[in-house]
DRENKE-216696 format. One record per residue (C-alpha): residue in one letter; x, y, z. Coordinates in steps of 0.25 Angstrom, whole numbers, padded with zeros to 4 digits, always signed. Layout:
N
aXYZ;...
//
This chain:
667
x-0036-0711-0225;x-0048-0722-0225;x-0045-0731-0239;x-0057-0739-0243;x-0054-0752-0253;x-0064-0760-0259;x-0066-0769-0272;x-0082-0770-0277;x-0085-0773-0287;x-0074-0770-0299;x-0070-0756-0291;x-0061-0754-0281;x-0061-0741-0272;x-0050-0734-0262;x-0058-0721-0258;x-0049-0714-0248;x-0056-0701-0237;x-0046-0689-0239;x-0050-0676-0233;x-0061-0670-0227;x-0067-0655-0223;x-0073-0650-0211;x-0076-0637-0205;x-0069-0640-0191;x-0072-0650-0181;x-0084-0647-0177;x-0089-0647-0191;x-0096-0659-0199;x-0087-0664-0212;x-0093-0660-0226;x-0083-0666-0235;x-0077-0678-0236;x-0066-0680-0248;x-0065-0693-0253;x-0054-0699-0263;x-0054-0713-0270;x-0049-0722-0279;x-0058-0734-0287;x-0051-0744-0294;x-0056-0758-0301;x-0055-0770-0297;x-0041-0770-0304;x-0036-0758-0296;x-0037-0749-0309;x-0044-0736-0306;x-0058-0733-0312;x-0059-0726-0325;x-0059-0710-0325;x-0074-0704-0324;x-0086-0700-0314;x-0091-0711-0305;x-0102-0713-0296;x-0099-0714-0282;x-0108-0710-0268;x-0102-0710-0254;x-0113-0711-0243;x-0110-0712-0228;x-0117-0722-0218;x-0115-0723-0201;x-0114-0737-0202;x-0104-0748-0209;x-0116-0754-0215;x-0130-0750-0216;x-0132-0737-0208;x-0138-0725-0209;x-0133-0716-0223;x-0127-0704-0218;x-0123-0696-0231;x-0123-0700-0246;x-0116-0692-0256;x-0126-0699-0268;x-0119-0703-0280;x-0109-0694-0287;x-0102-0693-0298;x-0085-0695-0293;x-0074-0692-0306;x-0063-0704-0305;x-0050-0701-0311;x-0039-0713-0310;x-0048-0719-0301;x-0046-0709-0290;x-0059-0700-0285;x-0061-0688-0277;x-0075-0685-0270;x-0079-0674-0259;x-0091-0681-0251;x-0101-0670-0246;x-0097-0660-0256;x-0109-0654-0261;x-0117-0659-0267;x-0117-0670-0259;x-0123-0670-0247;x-0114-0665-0234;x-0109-0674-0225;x-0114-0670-0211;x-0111-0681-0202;x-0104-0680-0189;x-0095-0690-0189;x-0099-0693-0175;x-0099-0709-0178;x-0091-0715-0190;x-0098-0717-0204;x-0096-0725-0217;x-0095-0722-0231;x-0099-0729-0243;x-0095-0728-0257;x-0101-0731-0270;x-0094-0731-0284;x-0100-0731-0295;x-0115-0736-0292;x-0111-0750-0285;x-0097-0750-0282;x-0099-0747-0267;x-0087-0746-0256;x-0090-0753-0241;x-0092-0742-0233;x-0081-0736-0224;x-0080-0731-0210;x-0077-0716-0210;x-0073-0716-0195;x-0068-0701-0191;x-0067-0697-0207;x-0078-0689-0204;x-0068-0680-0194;x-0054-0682-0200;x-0058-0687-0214;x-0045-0695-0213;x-0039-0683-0219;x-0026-0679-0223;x-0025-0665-0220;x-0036-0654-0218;x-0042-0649-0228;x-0041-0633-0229;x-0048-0625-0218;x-0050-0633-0210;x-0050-0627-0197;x-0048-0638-0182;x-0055-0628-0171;x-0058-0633-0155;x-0056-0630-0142;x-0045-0641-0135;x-0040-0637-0122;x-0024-0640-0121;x-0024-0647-0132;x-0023-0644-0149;x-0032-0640-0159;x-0024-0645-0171;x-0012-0655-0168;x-0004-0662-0175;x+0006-0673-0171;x+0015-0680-0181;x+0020-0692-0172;x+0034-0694-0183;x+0046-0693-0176;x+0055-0692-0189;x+0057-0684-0201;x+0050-0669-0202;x+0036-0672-0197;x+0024-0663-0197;x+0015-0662-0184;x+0007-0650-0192;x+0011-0645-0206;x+0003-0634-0212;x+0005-0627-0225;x-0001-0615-0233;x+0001-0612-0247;x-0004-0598-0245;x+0005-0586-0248;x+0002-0580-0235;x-0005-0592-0228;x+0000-0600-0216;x+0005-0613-0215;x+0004-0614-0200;x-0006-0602-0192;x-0006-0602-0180;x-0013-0592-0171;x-0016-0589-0155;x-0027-0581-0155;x-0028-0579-0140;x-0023-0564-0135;x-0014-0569-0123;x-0006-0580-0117;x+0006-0586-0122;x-0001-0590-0137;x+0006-0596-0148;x+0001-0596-0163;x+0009-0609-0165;x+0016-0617-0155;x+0026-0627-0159;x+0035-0638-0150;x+0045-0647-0155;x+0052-0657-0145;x+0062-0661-0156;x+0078-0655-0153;x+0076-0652-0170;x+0062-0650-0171;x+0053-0635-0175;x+0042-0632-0164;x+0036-0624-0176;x+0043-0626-0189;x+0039-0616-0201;x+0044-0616-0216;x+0043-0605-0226;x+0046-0612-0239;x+0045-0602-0248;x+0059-0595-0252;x+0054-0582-0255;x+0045-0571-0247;x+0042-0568-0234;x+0041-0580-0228;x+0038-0586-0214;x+0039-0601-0210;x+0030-0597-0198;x+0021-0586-0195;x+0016-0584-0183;x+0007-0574-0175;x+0001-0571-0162;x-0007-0559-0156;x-0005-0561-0142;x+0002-0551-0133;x+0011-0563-0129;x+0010-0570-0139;x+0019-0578-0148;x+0018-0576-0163;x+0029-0590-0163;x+0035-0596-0150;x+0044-0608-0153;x+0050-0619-0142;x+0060-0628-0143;x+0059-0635-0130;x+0071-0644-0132;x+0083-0641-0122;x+0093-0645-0133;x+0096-0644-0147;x+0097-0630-0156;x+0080-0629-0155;x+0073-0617-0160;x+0061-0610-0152;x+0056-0605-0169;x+0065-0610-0181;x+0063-0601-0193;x+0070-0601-0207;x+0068-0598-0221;x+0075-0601-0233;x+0069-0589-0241;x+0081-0576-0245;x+0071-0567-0237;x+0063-0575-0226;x+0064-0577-0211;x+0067-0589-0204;x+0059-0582-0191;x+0053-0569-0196;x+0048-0560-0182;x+0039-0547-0184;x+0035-0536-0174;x+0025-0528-0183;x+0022-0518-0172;x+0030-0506-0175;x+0030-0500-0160;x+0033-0508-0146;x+0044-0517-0142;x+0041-0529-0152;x+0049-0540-0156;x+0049-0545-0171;x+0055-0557-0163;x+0059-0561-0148;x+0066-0572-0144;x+0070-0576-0132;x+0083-0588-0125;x+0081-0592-0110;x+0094-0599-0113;x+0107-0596-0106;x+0113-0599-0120;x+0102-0595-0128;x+0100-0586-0139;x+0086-0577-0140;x+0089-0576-0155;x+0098-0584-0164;x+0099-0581-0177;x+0109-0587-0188;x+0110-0584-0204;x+0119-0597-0207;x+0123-0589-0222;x+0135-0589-0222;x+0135-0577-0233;x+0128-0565-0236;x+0119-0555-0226;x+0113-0565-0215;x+0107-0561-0201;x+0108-0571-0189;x+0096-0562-0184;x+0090-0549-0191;x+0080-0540-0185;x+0072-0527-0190;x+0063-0519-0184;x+0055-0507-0190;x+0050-0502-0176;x+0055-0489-0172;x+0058-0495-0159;x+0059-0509-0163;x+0072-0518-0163;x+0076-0528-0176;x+0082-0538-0166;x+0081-0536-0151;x+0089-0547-0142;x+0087-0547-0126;x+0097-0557-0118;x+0089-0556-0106;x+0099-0566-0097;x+0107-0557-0088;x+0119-0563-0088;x+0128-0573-0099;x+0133-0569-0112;x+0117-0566-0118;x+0115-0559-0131;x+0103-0551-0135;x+0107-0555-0148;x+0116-0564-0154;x+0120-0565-0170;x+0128-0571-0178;x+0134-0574-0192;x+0143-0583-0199;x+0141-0574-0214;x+0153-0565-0217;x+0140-0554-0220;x+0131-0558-0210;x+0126-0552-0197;x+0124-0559-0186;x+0114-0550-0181;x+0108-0538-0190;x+0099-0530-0186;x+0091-0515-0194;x+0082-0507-0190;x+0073-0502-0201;x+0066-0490-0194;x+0073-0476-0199;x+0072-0468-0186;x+0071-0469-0170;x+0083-0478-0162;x+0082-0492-0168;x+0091-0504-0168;x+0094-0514-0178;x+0099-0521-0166;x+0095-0519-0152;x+0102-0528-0141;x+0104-0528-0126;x+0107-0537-0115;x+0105-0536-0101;x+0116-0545-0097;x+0130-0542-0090;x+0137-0550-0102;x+0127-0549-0112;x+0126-0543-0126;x+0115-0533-0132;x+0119-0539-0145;x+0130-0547-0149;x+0135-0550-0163;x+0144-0559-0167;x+0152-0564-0180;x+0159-0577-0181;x+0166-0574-0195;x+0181-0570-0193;x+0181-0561-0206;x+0172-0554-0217;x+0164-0540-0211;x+0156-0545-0200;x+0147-0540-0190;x+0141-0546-0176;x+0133-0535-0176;x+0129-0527-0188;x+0119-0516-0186;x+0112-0505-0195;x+0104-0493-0194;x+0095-0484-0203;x+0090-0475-0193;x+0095-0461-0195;x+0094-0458-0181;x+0106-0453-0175;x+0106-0464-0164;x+0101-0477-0171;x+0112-0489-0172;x+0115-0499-0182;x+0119-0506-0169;x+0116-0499-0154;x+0121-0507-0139;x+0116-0504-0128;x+0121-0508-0113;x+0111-0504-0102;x+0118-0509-0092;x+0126-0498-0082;x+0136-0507-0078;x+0147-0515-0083;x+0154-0517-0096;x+0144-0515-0107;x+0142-0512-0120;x+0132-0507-0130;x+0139-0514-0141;x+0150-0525-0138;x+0155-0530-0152;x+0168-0538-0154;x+0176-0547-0165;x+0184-0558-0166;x+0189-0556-0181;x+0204-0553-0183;x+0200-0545-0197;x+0205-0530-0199;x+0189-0524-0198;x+0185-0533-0187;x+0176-0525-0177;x+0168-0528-0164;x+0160-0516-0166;x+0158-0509-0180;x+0153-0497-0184;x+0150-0490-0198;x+0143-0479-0201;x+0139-0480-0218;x+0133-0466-0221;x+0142-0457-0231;x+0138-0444-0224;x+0133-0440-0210;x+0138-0439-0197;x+0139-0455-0195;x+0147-0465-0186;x+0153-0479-0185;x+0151-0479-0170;x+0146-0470-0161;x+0147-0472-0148;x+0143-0466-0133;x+0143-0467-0117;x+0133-0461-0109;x+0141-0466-0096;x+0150-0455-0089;x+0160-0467-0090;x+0157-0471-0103;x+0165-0472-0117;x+0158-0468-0131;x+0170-0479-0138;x+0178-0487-0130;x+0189-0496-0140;x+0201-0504-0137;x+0210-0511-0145;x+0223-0518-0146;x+0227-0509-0157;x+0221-0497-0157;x+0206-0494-0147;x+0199-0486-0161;x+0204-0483-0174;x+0198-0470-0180;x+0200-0465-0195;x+0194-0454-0203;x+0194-0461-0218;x+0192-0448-0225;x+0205-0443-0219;x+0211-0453-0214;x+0214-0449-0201;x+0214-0459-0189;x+0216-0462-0177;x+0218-0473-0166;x+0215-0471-0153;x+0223-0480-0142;x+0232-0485-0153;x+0246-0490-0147;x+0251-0479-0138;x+0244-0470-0145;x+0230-0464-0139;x+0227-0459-0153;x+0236-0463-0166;x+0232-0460-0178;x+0235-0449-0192;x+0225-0438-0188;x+0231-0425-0180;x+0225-0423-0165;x+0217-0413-0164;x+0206-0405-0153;x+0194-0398-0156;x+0188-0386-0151;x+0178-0376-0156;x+0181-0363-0162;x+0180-0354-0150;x+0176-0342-0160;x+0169-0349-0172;x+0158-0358-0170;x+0159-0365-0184;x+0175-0370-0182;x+0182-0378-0172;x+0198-0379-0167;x+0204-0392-0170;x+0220-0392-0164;x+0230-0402-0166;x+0238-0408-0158;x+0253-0406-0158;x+0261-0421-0160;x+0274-0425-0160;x+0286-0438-0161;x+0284-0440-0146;x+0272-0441-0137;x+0276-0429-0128;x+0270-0421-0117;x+0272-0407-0112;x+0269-0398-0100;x+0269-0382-0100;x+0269-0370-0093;x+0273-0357-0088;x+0283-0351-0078;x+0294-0342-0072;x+0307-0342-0069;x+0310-0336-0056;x+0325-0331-0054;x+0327-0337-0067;x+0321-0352-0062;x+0309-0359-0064;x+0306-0372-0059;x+0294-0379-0064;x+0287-0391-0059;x+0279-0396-0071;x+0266-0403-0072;x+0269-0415-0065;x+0260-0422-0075;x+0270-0420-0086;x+0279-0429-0078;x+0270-0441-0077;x+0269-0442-0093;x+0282-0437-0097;x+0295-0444-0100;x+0305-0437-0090;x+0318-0442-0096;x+0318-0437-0110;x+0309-0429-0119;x+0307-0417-0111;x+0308-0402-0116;x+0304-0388-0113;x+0301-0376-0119;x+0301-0362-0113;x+0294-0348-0118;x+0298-0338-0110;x+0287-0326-0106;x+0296-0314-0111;x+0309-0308-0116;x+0323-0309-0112;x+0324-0322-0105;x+0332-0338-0107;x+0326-0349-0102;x+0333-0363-0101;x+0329-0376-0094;x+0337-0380-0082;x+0330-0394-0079;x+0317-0401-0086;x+0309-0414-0081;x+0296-0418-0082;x+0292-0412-0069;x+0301-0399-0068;x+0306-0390-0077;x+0317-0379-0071;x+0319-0367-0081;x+0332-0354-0080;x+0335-0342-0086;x+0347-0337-0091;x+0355-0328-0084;x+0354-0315-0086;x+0338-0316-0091;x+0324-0313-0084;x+0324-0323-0074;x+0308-0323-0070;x+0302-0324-0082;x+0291-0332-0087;x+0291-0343-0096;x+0283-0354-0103;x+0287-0368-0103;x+0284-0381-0112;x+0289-0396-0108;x+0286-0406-0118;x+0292-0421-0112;x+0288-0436-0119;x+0276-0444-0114;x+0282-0456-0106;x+0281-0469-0112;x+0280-0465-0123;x+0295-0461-0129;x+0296-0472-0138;x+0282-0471-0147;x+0286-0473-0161;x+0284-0462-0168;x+0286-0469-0183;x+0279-0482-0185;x+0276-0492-0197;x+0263-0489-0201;x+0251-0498-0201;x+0241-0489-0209;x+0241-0477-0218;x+0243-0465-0210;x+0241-0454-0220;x+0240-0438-0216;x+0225-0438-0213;x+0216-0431-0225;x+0216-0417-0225;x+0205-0414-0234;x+0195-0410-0221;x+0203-0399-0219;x+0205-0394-0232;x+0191-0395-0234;x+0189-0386-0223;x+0198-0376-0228;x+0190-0378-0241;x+0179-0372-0234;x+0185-0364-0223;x+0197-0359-0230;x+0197-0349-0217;x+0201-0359-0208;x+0214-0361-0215;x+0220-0352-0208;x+0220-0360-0198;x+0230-0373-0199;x+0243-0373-0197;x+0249-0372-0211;x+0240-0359-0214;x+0247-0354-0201;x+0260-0357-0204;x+0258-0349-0216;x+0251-0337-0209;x+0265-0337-0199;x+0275-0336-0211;x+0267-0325-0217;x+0268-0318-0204;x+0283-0320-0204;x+0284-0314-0218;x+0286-0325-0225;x+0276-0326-0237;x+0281-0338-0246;x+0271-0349-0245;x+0276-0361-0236;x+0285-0373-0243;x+0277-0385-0239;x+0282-0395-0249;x+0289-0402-0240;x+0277-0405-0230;x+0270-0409-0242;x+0281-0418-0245;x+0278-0424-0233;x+0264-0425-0233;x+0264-0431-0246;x+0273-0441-0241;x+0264-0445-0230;x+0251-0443-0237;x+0238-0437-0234;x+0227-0445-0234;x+0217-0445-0247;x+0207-0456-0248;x+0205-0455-0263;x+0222-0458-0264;x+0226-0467-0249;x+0210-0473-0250;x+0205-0479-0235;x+0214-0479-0224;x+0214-0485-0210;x+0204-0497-0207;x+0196-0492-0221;x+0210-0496-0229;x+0211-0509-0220;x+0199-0514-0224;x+0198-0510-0239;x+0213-0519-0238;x+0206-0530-0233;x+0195-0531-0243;x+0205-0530-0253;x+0213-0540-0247;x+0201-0551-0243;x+0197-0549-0257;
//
C-alpha cells in the first residue's frame, strides 16, 4: 500500500489507501477509504478530537487542473489514527476514469498540507487488500481466465485462491457452468504436486450436515465435481474428502431423481490395478463402513460397481476393514417393496468378482460382506449374485475364509424373524444341469440341525451319506384324506446290509435261482449272507442247498409237494464296508431327538394315535386276548438313560452349544 511521510510544520503524517469499491470493471470508482496516522514532530500522536482535513485531487504533480475537492470536513482522531470514506455523500462523487494517473493532496488542520502523491493505477486496484463484498469481475476473455490467482510460494500450505463464508447456508467457493452441453465444470482444479489437492474443501464445523465442497451442474454431461490427479506416481487422489464431524461425509454424492438409472456417485479406474471406488474407515472400533451406500429408488442401487475390463482379477466392488465390527462394504436399501439391493454387483470378466468382500482380522464376528433387507417381498435379498454368463465356472456369490475359529464362514446366512416361514439361505438353479446347494468339506459337506428338537443331520460325513440323530423317513400324501400325509421310516441296523427278493417254484422239488446280478456287485460274497423262505401254501419243508451272491439253489424234503411256490428274501453286507464302527467316542450330545411335535399333534389329532407303533402293538395284544397294559419300564429305563432332548433342562445343542462355549470361554 502507498505510505505517505512528511514533517510540516510540528505535525507529522503517515496516511496509508486501504480499499476501494466499484461496481465492475467497466464501472467508475465512488469510493475511496482512507486510513492515517498524524504524529508531532516528536512522533507522539495528536490529541483525541475532531479535526479539519480536505483531500482534493489534481492531473498534474504541481500546478494542474483540480479534479475533485472533498471541501473541508470534520475527521475524529483517536490515538492519532483516522478513518475517512472520500466520495461518500455528502461529498461530491469521484467520477474520474482513471485513464491517466492523478495526485492527491492533503491538508490537516487549516495549514498543515502533505506534497501531493502520485495515485498511479489506485484508481483501478486501490492497492487493496482484498475485495470488498460484492464485488462482482465480469468480461469476455477467450482461452484465458476471468479471475486468477497464482500464489508463486513453493513451501508451506499456500493459497492460490481462498474464499470463506460465514453464512449458515452460504458458500465459501461457487462455482457454476451455465452452458447446457459440452464437457463443463462448475470448478476445475489441477495440482502438479505428488501430495498436492486439485480442489481441496474443509467443513470445519463438527456438527451438522456439513460439506467441505459443494458442487452442482445442470448439464446432460455434465460434471457436478471432476477431480485429476495427473501425477503417474505417488497415492494421488482424483477428489479427497474428510470430515472430522460424528455425522458428516468426507464425499457426500446425491441422486435426487427418484426414477432412471442414476448414480449418487460414479467412479471409474482405467488402471490394470486400479480401483473404481476405494473406501477405508481406519477406526479400529465400533460400526465403520469402508464404503456405504443407500438408495431410496424403487429401482435404484445404494452402491453400484462395474469392472468393465474383461479379463485380470477386477472387482466391481472392493471393501475392507481392520474393525472387529466393522464392514468392509455395507450396503441398505430403504424402499419397503419391489426387488431392491443393498448391494448390487457384477463383472463381466472370466476371473472377475460381482462383489468381493474381504476381512483381514483372524477372529471376533466378521463379515466381508454383510447384507440387509427390509423389503417384505418374497424375493428381495439382504445380499443377491448374479452370474450371466452361460459358461464356465461361475458363481452368483463366491465367499471364502481364512480364519481357523469354530464360526468361521465364507458364506453366512440368518434369517432373525421369530415367526414366518423364513430362511438362512435359499438357493436355486434354473440349469437342467444345475445344483440349488453345492458343499464340500473335509469333515462333513453340510451340517443340518433342528434347535427345537434337536434333531441333525450331516450329509457326506465320513463314510456316511447322512449321519446324524433323527430317523429316516419318506413322505407321500395320504391317498384318501387330502388334510394328512404318510411319513415311513426306515428300517436300520449294526451292519450296512443289502437285500434282494422275490418269488419261485420248485419243480420236481428244485429250484434254482439266478439272482439279480446287481446284488453281486455290492454284496460281500464271503460272509454275511442269509435267506429267508415263505412258502405259498400247506404241507411243504423247504431247506437251502447252496446260497451265493448270484444264485440261490432251494429242496423240499422228501415225502412233501415238490412244485410248490415260495417267496424268498436274501439280505448279505454291503462290501467295503464290514468293519464300520458301530460304537464310537462321542464328539457332541446326541440325545433322542424331542418329541414334543408329535405329542402336540396327538394333542390335536388324538385320532391319529392309532397309528404309531406303540398304539399298534397294543391293538395286536388285545387281539390276542391279552388285556393287561403293556410293562414298559424297562424302555423307559433306557430312554432315560440316554435322554430325550428338552431345551429348557439340556439348553442349545450342536453349533448353537459350541458357540454359547466360546463366548463363555473368550470371556
Amino acid at each position: 500500500m502507498p505510505a505517505v511521510r512528511l514533517i510540516s510544520h510540528p505535525i507529522l503524517f503517515i496516511l496509508i489507501i486501504t480499499s476501494f469499491s466499484s461496481l465492475s470493471l467497466a464501472d467508475i470508482p465512488k469510493i475511496i477509504s482512507y486510513q492515517g496516522k498524524v504524529m508531532d514532530s516528536g512522533g507522539t500522536p495528536v490529541a483525541d478530537g475532531n479535526y479539519t482535513m480536505r483531500f482534493r485531487i489534481y492531473d498534474a504533480s504541481s500546478g494542474g487542473n483540480l479534479e475533485w475537492d472533498s471541501g473541508d470536513r470534520s475527521v475524529q482522531v483517536t490515538n492519532g489514527l483516522f478513518e475517512i470514506l472520500l466520495g461518500e455523500d455528502p461529498q461530491p462523487s469521484i467520477n474520474l476514469t482513471f485513464a491517466e494517473s492523478y495526485w492527491l493532496l492533503v491538508t490537516f488542520a487549516g495549514d498543515n498540507q502533505l506534497p501531493r502523491q502520485r495515485l498511479g493505477s489506485v484508481g483501478y486496484a486501490f492497492m487493496a487488500s482484498g475485495m470488498v463484498p460484492g464485488t462482482e469481475i465480469e468480461g469476455w476473455v477467450n482461452g484465458g481466465f476471468a479471475l486468477k490467482g497464482t500464489n508463486t510460494s513453493t513451501i508451506g500450505s499456500s493459497v492460490g485462491i481462498y474464499a470463506e463464508s460465514y453464512s449458515n447456508a452460504g458458500q465459501g467457493v461457487y462455482g457454476a457452468a451455465s452452458s447446457t452441453n459440452g464437457t463443463t465444470f462448475g470448478v476445475y482444479g489441477i495440482s502438479a504436486s505428488t501430495s498436492g489437492r486439485g480442489v481441496y474443501g474443509e467443513a470445519s464445523s463438527t456438527t451438522g450436515i456439513t460439506m467441505g465442497g459443494y458442487f452442482k451442474n445442470a448439464s446432460s454431461s455434465g460434471t457436478a465435481v471432476y477431480g485429476e490427479a495427473t501425477s503417474a506416481t505417488g497415492t494421488t487422489y482424483g477428489v479427497n474428502g474428510y470430515t472430522n464431524s460424528t455425522s458428516g461425509r468426507g464425499v457426500y454424492g446425491r441422486a435426487d431423481r427418484s426414477t432412471g438409472e442414476n448414480y449418487g456417485g460414479y467412479f471409474l479406474s482405467n488402471s490394470s490395478n486400479g480401483t473404481g471406488v476405494y473406501g477405508e474407515a481406519t477406526a479400529l472400533s465400533g460400526t465403520t463402513f469402508g464404503v456405504r451406500g443407500e438408495s431410496s429408488s424403487s429401482g435404484g442401487t445404494g452402491v453400484r460397481g462395474d469392472a468393465t475390463a474383461t479379463s485380470g482379477t477386477t472387482y466391481g466392488v472392493r471393501g475392507s476393514h481392520a474393525s472387529t465390527s466393522g464392514a468392509g462394504v455395507y450396503g441398505s436399501t430403504s424402499a419397503s417393496s419391489g426387488t431392491t439391493y443393498g448391494v448390487y454387483g457384477w463383472s463381466t470378466s472370466s476371473a472377475g468378482r460381482g462383489v468381493y468382500g474381504a476381512v483381514s482380522t483372524t477372529y471376533g464376528y466378521t463379515y466381508g460382506v454383510y447384507g440387509e433387507t427390509n423389503s417384505s417381498y418374497f424375493e428381495s435379498s439382504g445380499v443377491c449374485g448374479h452370474t450371466t454368463t452361460s459358461t464356465g465356472t461361475s458363481s452368483g456369490v463366491f465367499g471364502s475364509t481364512n480364519s481357523s475359529t469354530t464360526f468361521a464362514t465364507g458364506v453366512r446366512g440368518a434369517a432373525t424373524a421369530s415367526t414366518g416361514q423364513t430362511f438362512g439361505g435359499y438357493f436355486w438353479s434354473e440349469s437342467d444341469n444345475g445344483r440349488g446347494i453345492m458343499a464340500e468339506g473335509n469333515f462333513t459337506g453340510g451340517n443340518f440341525e433342528d434347535r427345537n428338537s434337536s434333531a441333525y443331520g450331516r450329509v457326506g460325513y465320513s463314510t456316511y451319506k447322512l449321519f446324524g440323530s433323527g430317523s429316516d423317513n419318506f413322505v407321500q400324501n395320504h391317498p384318501y384324506d387330502d388334510g394328512l400325509v404318510v411319513a415311513y421310516s426306515a428300517l436300520e441296523g449294526n451292519e450296512v446290509g443289502t437285500y434282494t427278493r422275490g418269488t419261485a417254484r420248485l419243480e420236481n422239488g428244485k429250484a434254482r435261482i439266478n439272482l439279480d446280478e446287481t446284488f453281486a456287485f455290492v454284496t460281500n460274497p464271503d460272509i454275511g449272507l442269509t435267506v429267508h423262505l415263505t412258502p405259498r401254501g400247506m404241507g411243504s419243508i423247504l431247506f437251502v442247498e447252496s446260497l451265493t451272491t448270484s444264485e440261490l439253489i432251494v429242496r423240499s424234503m422228501e415225502g412233501f409237494p415238490s412244485d410248490i411256490e415260495f417267496d424268498y428274501i436274501i439280505y448279505g453286507l454291503r462290501i467295503g464296508f464290514e468293519e464300520v464302527s458301530i460304537v464310537q467316542e462321542k464328539d457332541r450330545e446326541t440325545y433322542i431327538p424331542s418329541m414334543k411335535d408329535h405329542r402336540d399333534l396327538f394333542a390335536r389329532r388324538p385320532d391319529l394315535r392309532r397309528y404309531n407303533s406303540l398304539e399298534r402293538f397294543k391293538e395286536m395284544r388285545i387281539s390276542k386276548g391279552i388285556l393287561e397294559p403293556v410293562d414298559l419300564s424297562a424302555s423307559r429305563m433306557l430312554r432315560d438313560a440316554i435322554k430325550e432332548y428338552d431345551p429348557s433342562i439340556h439348553g442349545p445343542v450342536g453349533i448353537e452349544a459350541i458357540r454359547k462355549s466360546s463366548e463363555i470361554h473368550s470371556e
